[in-house]
N, C-alpha and C positions, 0 to 999 in steps of 0.2 A: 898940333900933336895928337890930342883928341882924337882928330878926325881919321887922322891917321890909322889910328888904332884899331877905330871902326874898322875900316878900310880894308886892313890887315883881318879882321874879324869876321865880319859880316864881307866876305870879296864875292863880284859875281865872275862866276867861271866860263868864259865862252866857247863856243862849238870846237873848238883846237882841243879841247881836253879830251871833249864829249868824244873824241873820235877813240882814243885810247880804250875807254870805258866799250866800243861797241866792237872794239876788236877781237874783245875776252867773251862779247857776247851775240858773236856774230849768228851763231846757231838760233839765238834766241828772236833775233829782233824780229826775223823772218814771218815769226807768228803772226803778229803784227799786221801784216801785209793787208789791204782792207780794210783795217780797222782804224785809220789815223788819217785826221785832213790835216795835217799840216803844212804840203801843197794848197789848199784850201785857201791858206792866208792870204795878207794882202803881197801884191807879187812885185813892190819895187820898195819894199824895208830895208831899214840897217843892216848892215853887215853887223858882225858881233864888232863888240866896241871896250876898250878896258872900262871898271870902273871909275867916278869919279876924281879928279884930281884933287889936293888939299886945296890948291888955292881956289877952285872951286867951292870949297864950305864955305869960305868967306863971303861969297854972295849974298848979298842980299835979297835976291829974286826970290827966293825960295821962302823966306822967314825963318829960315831952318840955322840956329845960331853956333854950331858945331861945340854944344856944350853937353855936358854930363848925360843928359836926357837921348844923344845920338852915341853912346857907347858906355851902358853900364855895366859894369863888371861885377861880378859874385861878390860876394860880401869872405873877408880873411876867413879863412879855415875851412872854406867851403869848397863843394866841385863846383869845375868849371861847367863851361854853358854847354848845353847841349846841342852838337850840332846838328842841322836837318837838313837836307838837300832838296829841293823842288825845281820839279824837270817843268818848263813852260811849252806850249805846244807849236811855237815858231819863236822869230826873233820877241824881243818885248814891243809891245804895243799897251796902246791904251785901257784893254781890258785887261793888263795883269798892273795896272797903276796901284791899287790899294798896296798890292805887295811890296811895292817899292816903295810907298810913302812906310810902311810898316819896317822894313830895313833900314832908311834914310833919318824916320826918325825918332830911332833906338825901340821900336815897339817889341821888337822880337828878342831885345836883349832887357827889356824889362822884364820878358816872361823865362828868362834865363839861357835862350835860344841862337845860337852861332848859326844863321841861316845863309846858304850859298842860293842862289838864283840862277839856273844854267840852261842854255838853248839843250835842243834838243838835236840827236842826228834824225836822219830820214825814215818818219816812219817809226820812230820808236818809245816812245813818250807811255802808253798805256803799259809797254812791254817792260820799259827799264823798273814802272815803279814797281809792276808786277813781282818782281824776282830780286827785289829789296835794293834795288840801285838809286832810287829814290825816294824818300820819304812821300813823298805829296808829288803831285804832277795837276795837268792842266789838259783837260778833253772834253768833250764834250757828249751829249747822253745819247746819241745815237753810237757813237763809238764801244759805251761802255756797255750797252745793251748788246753791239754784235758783241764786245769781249766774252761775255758773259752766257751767251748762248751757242759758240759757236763750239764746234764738234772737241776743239782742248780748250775749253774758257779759260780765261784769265781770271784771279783772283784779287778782282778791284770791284771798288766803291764811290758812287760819286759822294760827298760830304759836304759839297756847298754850290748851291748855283754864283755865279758871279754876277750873271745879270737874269735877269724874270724872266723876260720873255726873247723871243727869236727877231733879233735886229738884220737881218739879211731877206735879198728879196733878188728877184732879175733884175736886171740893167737892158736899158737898148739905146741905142742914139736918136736924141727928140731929131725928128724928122722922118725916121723910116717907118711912123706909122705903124709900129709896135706897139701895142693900150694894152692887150689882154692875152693871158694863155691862148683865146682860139686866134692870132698872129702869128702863134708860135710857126704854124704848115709853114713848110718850102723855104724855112730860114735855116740860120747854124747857128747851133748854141757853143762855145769852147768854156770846157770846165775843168776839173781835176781829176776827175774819172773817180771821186771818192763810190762807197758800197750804195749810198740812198740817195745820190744823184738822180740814177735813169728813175728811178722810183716817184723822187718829187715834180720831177716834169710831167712824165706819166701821169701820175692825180691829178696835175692843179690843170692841164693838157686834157684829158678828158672829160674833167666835171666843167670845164667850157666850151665842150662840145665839138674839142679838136679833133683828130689824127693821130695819135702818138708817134706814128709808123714815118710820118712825112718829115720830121725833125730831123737835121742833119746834127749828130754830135762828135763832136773833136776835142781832143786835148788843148790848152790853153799854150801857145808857146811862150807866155810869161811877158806878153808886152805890154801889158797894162791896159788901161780904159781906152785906148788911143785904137786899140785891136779892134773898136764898136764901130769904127768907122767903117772898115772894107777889107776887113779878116775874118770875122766873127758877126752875128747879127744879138746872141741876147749874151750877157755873163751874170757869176753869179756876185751880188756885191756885198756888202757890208757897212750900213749903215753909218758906222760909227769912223769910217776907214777910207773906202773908196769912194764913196757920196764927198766925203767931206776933200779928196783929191781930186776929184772932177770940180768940185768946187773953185775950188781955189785955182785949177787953171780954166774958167771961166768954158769945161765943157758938159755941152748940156746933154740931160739925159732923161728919159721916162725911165720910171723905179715904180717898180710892183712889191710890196715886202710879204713870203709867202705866208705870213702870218692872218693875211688879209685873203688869201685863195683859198687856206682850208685850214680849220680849226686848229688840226693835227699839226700842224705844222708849227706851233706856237711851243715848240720845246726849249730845253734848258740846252744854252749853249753860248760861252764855256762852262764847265763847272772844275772843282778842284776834286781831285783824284784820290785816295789812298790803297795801299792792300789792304787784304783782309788780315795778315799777318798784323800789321801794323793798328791797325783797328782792335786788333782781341788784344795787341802783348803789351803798348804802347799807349793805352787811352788818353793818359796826361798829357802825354806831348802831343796829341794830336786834339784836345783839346784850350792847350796855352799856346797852339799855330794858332788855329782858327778864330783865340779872342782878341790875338795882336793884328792877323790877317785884319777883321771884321773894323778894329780901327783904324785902321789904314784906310779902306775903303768910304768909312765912315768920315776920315779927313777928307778925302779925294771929294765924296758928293759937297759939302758942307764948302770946300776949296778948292773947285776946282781947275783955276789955272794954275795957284802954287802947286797943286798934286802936279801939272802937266809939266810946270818946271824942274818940280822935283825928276819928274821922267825922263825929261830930254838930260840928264846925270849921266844915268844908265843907259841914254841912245840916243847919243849926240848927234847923230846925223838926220834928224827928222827933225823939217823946221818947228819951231815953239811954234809958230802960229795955230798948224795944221795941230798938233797936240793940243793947243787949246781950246780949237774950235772942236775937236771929237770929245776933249773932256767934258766939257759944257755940253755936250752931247747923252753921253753917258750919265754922269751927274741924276740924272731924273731917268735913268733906266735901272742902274744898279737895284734899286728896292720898288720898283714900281707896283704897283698894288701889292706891295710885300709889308711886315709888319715888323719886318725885321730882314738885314743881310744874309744872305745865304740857302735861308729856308724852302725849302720843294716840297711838291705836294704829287700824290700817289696819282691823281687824274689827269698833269703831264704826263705822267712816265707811262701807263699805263695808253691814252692817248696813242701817243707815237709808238707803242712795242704795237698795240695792234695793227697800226699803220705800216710799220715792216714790216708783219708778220702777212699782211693782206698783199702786199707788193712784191713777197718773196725774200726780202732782203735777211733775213733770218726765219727759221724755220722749225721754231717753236716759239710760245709766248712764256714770260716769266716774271715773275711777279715784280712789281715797280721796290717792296720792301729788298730783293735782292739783287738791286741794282743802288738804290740810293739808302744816305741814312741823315736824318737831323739831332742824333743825338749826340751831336761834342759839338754843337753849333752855341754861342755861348747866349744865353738868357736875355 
């Protein structure tokens, strides 16, 4: 009954709703356009999925004992909880684990907080939370940087990295003799066409003495790592994601992570979102997210295949394995040379703005203070 409750409380809303929401804001989402990878992701995820079942709390896998601590309620005579919506930037995945452990196991209802968790439609993620349709959101700091520069900026905030540094890199199939950007000549790359795409080939492509011009690039038609064989020659992957799905169907591959081609490229990505509205009207509550968030995550490294069980709850169709093998992945990236979860520092941001700024991708520079902030990051 408990669990239920939760359930009832804390419910994740999937993409069916999202579409109502963008029907009222169809004008808006447009803005958008360029500014969101959510094509990006990894390209054979769940489908959206109901939340957990009751007789699912019963499990043991989890540790999670469907008791008091996973659905507190307000104390008599008091307001109810406060609810907050956070928009993620595709299906759930491994890098939005903390959240879910922090839903699953009443953290956001300790800090008095009825939190929904809802996919996002196409494209719209930076835009929805911009114009108050969601509290918090999930993008990443190239994103926020073009929001924020571009000819009608958006009024958003990054307020926490998720993970420190940039876990993605190319892909090629071991065998075709792909090692380095100057490989790149007279192959095809198929990506998402995001804004700082053609940008990062171009760098890590010239400072090895390539061509840039000789690159074929194409749209990804969403078939996965299997496209490295004789559709595609490089893609772009994700560490924590595709690495660990090549894995597991025993296909091999040479992995360049751009972290290791150029400095610059070592940005925050994901980070968690807010407005500005929300940021000046709303301080508390977007400081008691971020200290139930910061636990969640803190459970996830500390545990991470029960975090992974906890996940596959909320997205059942992704084997347990593959989740625990990217959990155990992550685990020791979420705060890696960090001192703490969430914390950014002014010489990424700054980094990569003039790295877009130099490639074109935006067309002014602006200060890394007006792009990110650590102050509701908790102590």
């Amino acid at each position: 009954l408990e669990f239920r409750r939760v359930l009832f409380r804390s419910r994740i809303i999937m993409k069916k709703k999202m579409l109502a929401i963008l029907l009222s804001t169809a004008v808006l989402s447009g803005a958008l356009t360029g500014c969101s990878r959510s094509s990006k992701a990894p390209e054979s995820a769940a489908q959206p999925t109901a939340a957990p079942s009751a007789d699912a709390a019963a499990s043991e896998e989890t540790g999670a004992s469907g008791t008091d601590s996973q659905g507190v309620l307000p104390a008599e005579g008091t307001d109810g909880p406060e609810t907050v919506t956070v928009i993620l930037d595709y299906v759930a995945n491994t890098n939005h684990t903390g959240m879910f452990v922090a839903l699953y196991q009443g953290y956001y209802a300790e800090e008095g907080l009825e939190v929904n968790i809802i996919e996002p439609t196409e494209g719209a993620t930076a835009t929805l939370v911009a114009v108050g349709k969601g509290d918090f959101g999930i993008s990443y700091q190239e994103d926020v940087t073009i929001a924020r520069t571009s000819a009608d900026p958006l009024p958003i905030k990054a307020i926490a990295a998720i993970i420190q540094h940039n876990t993605s890199g190319f892909a090629t199939y071991e065998g075709k003799g792909i090692k380095s950007p100057k490989d790149f000549e007279g192959k095809t790359y198929a990506g998402w066409g995001g804004p700082g795409e053609e940008a990062v080939l171009n760098a890590v492509m010239t400072k090895d003495g390539a061509d840039f011009s000789k690159l074929n690039m194409v749209i990804s038609d969403g078939s996965g790592f299997e496209a490295l064989k004789d559709k595609a020659d490089i893609m772009w992957f994700y560490e924590a994601w595709d690495n660990v799905k090549c894995q597991m169907n025993d296909f091999p591959i040479d992995y360049m992570p751009v972290r290791e081609l150029d400095e610059r490229l070592d940005y925050y990505t994901p980070v968690i979102i807010a407005s500005d509205d929300t940021l000046k009207n709303k301080p508390e509550l977007v400081k008691k997210f971020l200290a139930a968030t910061e636990k969640g995550y803190q459970y996830a490294i500390e545990n991470p295949e029960t975090g992974a069980a906890i996940l596959q709850r909320y997205a059942p169709d992704y084997p347990l394995e593959m989740l625990e093998i990217s959990q155990n992945y992550l685990a020791d990236k979420y705060m890696e040379d960090a001192d703490r979860w969430g914390v950014m520092k002014d010489e990424v941001w700054d980094r990569y703005t003039e790295f877009m700024m130099e490639y074109g991708v935006i067309d002014k520079l602006i200060p890394a203070s007006d792009c990110y902030t650590n102050e509701f990051l908790p102590e």
